[in-house]
C-alpha positions, 0 to 999 in steps of 0.5 A, spaced: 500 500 500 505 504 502 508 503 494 501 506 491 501 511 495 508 513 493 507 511 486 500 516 486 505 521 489 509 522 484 504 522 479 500 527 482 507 531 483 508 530 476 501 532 474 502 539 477 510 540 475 510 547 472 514 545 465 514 540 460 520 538 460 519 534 468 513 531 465 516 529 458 522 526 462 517 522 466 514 519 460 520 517 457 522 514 463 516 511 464 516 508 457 523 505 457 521 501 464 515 499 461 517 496 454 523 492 459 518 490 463 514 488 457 519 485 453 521 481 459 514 478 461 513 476 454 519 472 452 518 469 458 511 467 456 514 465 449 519 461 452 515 457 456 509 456 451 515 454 445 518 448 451 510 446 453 510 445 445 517 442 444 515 436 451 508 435 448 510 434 440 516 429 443 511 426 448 506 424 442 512 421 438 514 417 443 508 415 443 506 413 437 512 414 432 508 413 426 505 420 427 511 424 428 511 428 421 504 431 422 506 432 430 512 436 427 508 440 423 503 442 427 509 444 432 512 448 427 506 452 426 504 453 433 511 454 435 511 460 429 504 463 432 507 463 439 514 467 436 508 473 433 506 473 439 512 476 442 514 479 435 508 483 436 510 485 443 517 488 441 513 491 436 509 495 441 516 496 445 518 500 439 513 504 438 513 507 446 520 507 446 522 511 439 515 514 436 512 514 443 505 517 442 504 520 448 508 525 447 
C-alpha cells in the first residue's frame, strides 16, 4: 500500500510540475521501464509456451512414432504463432520507446 501511495505521489507531483520538460522526462522514463518490463514478461511467456510445445510434440512421438511428421508440423506452426506473439510485443516496445505517442 505504502508503494501506491508513493507511486500516486509522484504522479500527482508530476501532474502539477510547472514545465514540460519534468513531465516529458517522466514519460520517457516511464516508457523505457515499461517496454523492459514488457519485453521481459513476454519472452518469458514465449519461452515457456515454445518448451510446453517442444515436451508435448516429443511426448506424442514417443508415443506413437508413426505420427511424428504431422506432430512436427503442427509444432512448427504453433511454435511460429507463439514467436508473433512476442514479435508483436517488441513491436509495441518500439513504438513507446522511439515514436512514443504520448508525447
Amino acid at each position: 500500500m505504502k508503494k501506491i501511495t508513493f507511486l500516486l505521489l509522484a504522479f500527482v507531483a508530476v501532474a502539477f510540475a510547472a514545465e514540460q520538460d519534468v513531465i516529458n522526462g517522466w514519460i520517457k522514463a516511464f516508457s523505457v521501464l515499461a517496454a523492459g518490463i514488457g519485453l521481459g514478461v513476454a519472452a518469458l511467456g514465449g519461452a515457456i509456451g515454445m518448451g510446453n510445445t517442444a515436451a508435448a510434440t516429443i511426448a506424442g512421438t514417443a508415443r506413437n512414432p508413426g505420427l511424428g511428421a504431422k506432430l512436427m508440423t503442427t509444432m512448427f506452426i504453433a511454435l511460429a504463432m507463439i514467436e508473433a506473439q512476442v514479435i508483436y510485443a517488441l513491436v509495441i516496445a518500439l513504438i513507446a520507446l522511439y515514436a512514443n505517442p504520448y508525447l
